[in-house]
Structure formats: structure tokens, C-alpha cells
C-alpha positions in Angstrom: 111.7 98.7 102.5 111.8 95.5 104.9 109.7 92.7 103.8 105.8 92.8 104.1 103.6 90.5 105.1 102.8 90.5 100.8 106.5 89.8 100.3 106.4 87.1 102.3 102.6 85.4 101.0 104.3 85.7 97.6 107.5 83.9 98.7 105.6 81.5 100.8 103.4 80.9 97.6 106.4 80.6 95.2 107.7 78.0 98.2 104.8 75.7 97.4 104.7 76.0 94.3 101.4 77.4 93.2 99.5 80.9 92.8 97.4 82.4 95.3 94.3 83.6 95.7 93.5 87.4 96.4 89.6 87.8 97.3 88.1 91.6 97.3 85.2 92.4 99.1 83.7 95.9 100.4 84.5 97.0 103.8 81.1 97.7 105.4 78.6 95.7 103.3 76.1 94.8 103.6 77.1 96.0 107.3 79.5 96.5 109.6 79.3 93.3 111.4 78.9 90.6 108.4 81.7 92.4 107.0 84.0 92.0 109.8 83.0 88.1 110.1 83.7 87.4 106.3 86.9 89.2 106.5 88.1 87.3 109.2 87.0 83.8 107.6 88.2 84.4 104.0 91.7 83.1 105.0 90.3 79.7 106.3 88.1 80.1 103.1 91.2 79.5 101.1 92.0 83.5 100.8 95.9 84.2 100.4 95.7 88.1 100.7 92.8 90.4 100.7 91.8 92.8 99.2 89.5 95.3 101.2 87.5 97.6 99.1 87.1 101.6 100.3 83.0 102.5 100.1 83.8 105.7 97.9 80.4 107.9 95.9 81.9 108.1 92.7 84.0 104.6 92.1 84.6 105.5 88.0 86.6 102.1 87.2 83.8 99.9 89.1 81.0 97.8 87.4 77.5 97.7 89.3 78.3 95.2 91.4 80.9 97.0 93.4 79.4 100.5 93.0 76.1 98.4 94.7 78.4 97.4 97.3 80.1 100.5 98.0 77.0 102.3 98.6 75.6 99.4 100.7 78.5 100.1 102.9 78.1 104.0 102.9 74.4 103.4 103.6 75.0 101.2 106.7 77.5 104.4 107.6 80.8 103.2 106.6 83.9 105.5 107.1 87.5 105.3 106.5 87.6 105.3 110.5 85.7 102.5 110.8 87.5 100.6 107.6 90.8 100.6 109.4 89.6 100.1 112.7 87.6 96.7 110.5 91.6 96.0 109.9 92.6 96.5 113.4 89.8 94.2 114.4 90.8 91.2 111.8 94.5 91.5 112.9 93.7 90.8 116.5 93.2 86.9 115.0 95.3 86.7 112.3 98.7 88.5 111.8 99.7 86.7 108.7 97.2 87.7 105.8 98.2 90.5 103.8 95.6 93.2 103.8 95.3 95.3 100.6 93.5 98.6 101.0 92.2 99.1 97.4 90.2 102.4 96.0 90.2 105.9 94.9 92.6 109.2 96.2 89.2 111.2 97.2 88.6 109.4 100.8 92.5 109.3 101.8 92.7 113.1 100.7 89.7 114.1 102.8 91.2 112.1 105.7 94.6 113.2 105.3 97.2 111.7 103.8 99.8 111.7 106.8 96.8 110.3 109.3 95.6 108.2 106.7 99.3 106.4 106.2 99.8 106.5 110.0 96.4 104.9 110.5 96.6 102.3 108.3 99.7 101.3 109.4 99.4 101.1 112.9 95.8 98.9 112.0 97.7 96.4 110.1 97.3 97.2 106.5 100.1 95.9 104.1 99.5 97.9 100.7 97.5 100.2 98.4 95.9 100.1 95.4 94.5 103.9 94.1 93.5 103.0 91.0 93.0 107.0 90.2 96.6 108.0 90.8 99.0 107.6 87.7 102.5 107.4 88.4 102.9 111.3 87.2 101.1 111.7 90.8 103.5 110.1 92.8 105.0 112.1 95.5 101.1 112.7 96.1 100.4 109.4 98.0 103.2 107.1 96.5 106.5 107.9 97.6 104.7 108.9 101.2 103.3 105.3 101.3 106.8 103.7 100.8 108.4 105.6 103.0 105.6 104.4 105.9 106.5 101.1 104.7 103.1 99.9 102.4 103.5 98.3 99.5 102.0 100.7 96.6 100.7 98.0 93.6 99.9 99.3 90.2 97.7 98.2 88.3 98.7 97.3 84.0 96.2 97.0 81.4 95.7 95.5 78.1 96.5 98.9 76.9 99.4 99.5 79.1 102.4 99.6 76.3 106.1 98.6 76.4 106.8 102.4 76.7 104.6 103.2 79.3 105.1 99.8 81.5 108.3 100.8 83.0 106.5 103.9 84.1 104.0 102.6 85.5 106.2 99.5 87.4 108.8 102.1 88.8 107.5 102.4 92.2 105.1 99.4 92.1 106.2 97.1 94.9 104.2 94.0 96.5 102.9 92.5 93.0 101.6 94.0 89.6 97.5 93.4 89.5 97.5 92.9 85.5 93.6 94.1 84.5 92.5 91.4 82.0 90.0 93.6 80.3 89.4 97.1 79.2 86.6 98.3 80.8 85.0 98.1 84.5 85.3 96.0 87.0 82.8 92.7 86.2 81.9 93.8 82.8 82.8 90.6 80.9 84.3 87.1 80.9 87.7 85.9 80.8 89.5 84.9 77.7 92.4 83.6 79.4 94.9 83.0 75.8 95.7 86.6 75.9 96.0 86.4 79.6 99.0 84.1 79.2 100.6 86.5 77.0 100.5 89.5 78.8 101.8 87.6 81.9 104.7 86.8 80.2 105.5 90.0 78.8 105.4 91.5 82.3 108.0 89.1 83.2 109.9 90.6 81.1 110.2 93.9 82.5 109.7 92.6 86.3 110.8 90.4 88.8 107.3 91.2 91.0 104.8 88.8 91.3 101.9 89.1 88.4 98.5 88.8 89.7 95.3 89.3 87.4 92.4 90.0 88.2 88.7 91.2 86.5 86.3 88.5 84.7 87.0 86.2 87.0 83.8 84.1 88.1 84.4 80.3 88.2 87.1 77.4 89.8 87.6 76.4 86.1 88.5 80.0 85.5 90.5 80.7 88.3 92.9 77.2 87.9 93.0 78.7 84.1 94.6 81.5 84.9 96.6 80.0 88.0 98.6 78.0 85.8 100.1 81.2 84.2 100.0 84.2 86.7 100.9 84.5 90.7 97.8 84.9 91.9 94.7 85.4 91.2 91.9 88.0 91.8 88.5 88.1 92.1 85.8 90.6 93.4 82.6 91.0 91.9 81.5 87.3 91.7 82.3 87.5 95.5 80.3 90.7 95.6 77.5 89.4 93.5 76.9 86.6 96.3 76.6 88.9 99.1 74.0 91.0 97.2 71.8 88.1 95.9 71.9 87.1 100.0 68.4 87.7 101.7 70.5 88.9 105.3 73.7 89.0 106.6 74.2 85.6 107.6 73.6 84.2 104.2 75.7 86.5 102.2 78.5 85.2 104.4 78.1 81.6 103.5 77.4 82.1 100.0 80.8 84.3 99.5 82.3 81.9 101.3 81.6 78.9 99.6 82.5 80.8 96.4 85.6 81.7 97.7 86.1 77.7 98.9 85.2 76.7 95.4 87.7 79.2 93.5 90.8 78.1 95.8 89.9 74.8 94.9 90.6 75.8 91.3 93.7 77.7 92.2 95.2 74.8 94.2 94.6 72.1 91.6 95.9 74.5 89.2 99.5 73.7 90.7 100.8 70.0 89.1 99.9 72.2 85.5 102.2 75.4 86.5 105.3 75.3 84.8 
């Protein structure tokens, strides 16, 4: 594979000296419109890459708070159409952000996977994360996914084992997203002293960037875990905002003044990095 537009954040990041922030939000919600709009302000926000959620019925490894938001999205009539052409639309401004398509096998089956890979391509869309798809499923959307040229990230857990990592980083490509906790997405805070363990064992067996991601909430937390990992992820504080917002407008501004605060955190994490 040629370099991506993630292969190129990551280096750009590494350049500077500092980790960068990935922001998730739902394609779709609370609609169509709002959606588009905070996608195409999270980079000014302070976003390095973005992860763009795929509304999906049954999202088994999401807390409430993105299972809300998914069916937010489906309720305002969300598709995988109009999810890549919401990707089409945000790279008519901005070429450089690395866009993330992140959810479950289900919606790209029923789509097709050879339309689904030529689709996303051709709208702008960098990588993948199917958080359903163990690497025993590969040639299913995997390999096919390389090939087109998308990064495929994996994601490790705190239960993913010396024998099993190298399994799971084989065809991993882009960065590892290293799950902080057991459990669903949102479901507790951050302790982040095992996180700086686990980050360094990664290293170990990989050269890719490390990003974590899951009990995320704060700045503090997000410099915390800056000063160990690549990057760092967050998605159901973000998601919270937009569905404590009385309309469109205000969910907007209230993600993005989350997202303003937590790459706050992230930058001033950088003097600490070592």
C-alpha cells in the first residue's frame, strides 16, 4: 500500500512531537445536516482524524450513548448511501483529515462489499474499523480492503494476550486502537497506570502507531493518556453532548467546545511526552 492520508497524520504528528486526537461521532445524528456541519468543523476544533460512526440496529460492543446515537441517525433516515456521500461532502473542504469509517460487518454485507469498498473509496474514506470481524475472517472484508488501498485498524484489548496479539496486528495497518477497558463503549473511567503499560507492550510487537480509546471524558484525561500513547480517542463524551443538546445548533457547539477542550489537553500533553 502507498501512504494514506492516516500514514501521513501519524507522521505529521510524530513530526511535532505530540499525539493526536481522534474524535468519533455518528454519521446522521441527530440529523443529516448538523452532522455534516460538525464533521466538517471538528478539524478546526482541534480533531487530527475522525472517526465516523455507521448508525447500525444491533451495535453489541456500544454503551447507551452510541446505541442512542445510532438510532438517532437511523430515525432521521440514515443509510450507508448517505454516510459516504456525508464523506464526499466533508472532502469537498478538506482533503487532509483522515476519515475513519468505524462499525459492524452487517451494513457493508448488505451493501456489498465490492460497492461498499469502491464507494468509500472514491468518497474519501481512509480506513475501517469492524469491530465484529476477527482476523480468522479476513479475506471477508480485510484483505479486500487493503487491496482497494484502506487502512484496516484492529482494535487490542486488555484481554488481548501475547499469543493472540500478533494475530490480531497481522494485517492491522493505519494504527492499533488499544480498548482501555473491558466492556462497552462509555461504560467506565479511565485508569490511565495500566494504560501506560499496555502501550508499551504493544510497542513491542509493533512499529504502528498506538492509539486508545474508551473512558475518555476530560482534557486532564486526554493529556494523561497523550503523554504515553499516539493518539487519543474519544466518542461517547462527544456523543453525550449532542444528546443533552435541545436542537441541532446546540449539539454542535457543545461537541465542539468539548472537542476544543480535549485538544487542549492533548497539546499541552507534549513538553511531558518522552
Amino acid at each position: 500500500m502507498s501512504a494514506t492520508r492516516i500514514d501521513r497524520r501519524f507522521a505529521d504528528l510524530a513530526r511535532a512531537g505530540r499525539a493526536g486526537l481522534v474524535t468519533f461521532v455518528t454519521a446522521g445524528d441527530p440529523d443529516y445536516r448538523t452532522s455534516l456541519d460538525l464533521l466538517r468543523d471538528l478539524p478546526a476544533a482541534g480533531a487530527d482524524l475522525i472517526e465516523l460512526g455507521m448508525p447500525f440496529t444491533d451495535p453489541m460492543a456500544d454503551g447507551p450513548a452510541i446505541q442512542a446515537a445510532g438510532l438517532r441517525a437511523l430515525a432521521d433516515g440514515q443509510t450507508m448511501v448517505r454516510t459516504l456521500a456525508m464523506v464526499a461532502e466533508f472532502r469537498g473542504q478538506d482533503d487532509a483529515t483522515p476519515i475513519v469509517l468505524m462499525g459492524y460487518f452487517n451494513p457493508i454485507h448488505n451493501y456489498g462489499v465490492d460497492r461498499f469498498l469502491a464507494d468509500a473509496v472514491a468518497a474519501g474514506v481512509d480506513g475501517l474499523i469492524v469491530v465484529d470481524l476477527p482476523p480468522e475472517e479476513d479475506d471477508e472484508l480485510c484483505h479486500p480492503a487493503l487491496g482497494a488501498g484502506l487502512n484496516f485498524i484492529r482494535l487490542a484489548t486488555p484481554t488481548t494476550d501475547d499469543k493472540r496479539l500478533p494475530r490480531v496486528l497481522a494485517n492491522t495497518s493505519g494504527f492499533v486502537y488499544y480498548v482501555s477497558l473491558t466492556g462497552i463503549t462509555g461504560s467506565a473511567s479511565l485508569d490511565v497506570g495500566p494504560v501506560t503499560k499496555a502501550v508499551a507492550r504493544l510497542k513491542r510487537h509493533t512499529d504502528l502507531p498506538v492509539g486508545v480509546g474508551f473512558g475518555i471524558r476530560s482534557a486532564a484525561q486526554a493529556a494523561a493518556v497523550a503523554r504515553v500513547a499516539d493518539a487519543v480517542v474519544v466518542g461517547s463524551a462527544i456523543v453525550d453532548r449532542i444528546a443533552a443538546a435541545p436542537d441541532g445548533g446546540q449539539a454542535r457547539a457543545a461537541a465542539l467546545d468539548l472537542v476544543r477542550d480535549l485538544a487542549a489537553g492533548v497539546r499541552g500533553a507534549r513538553e511531558a511526552r518522552p
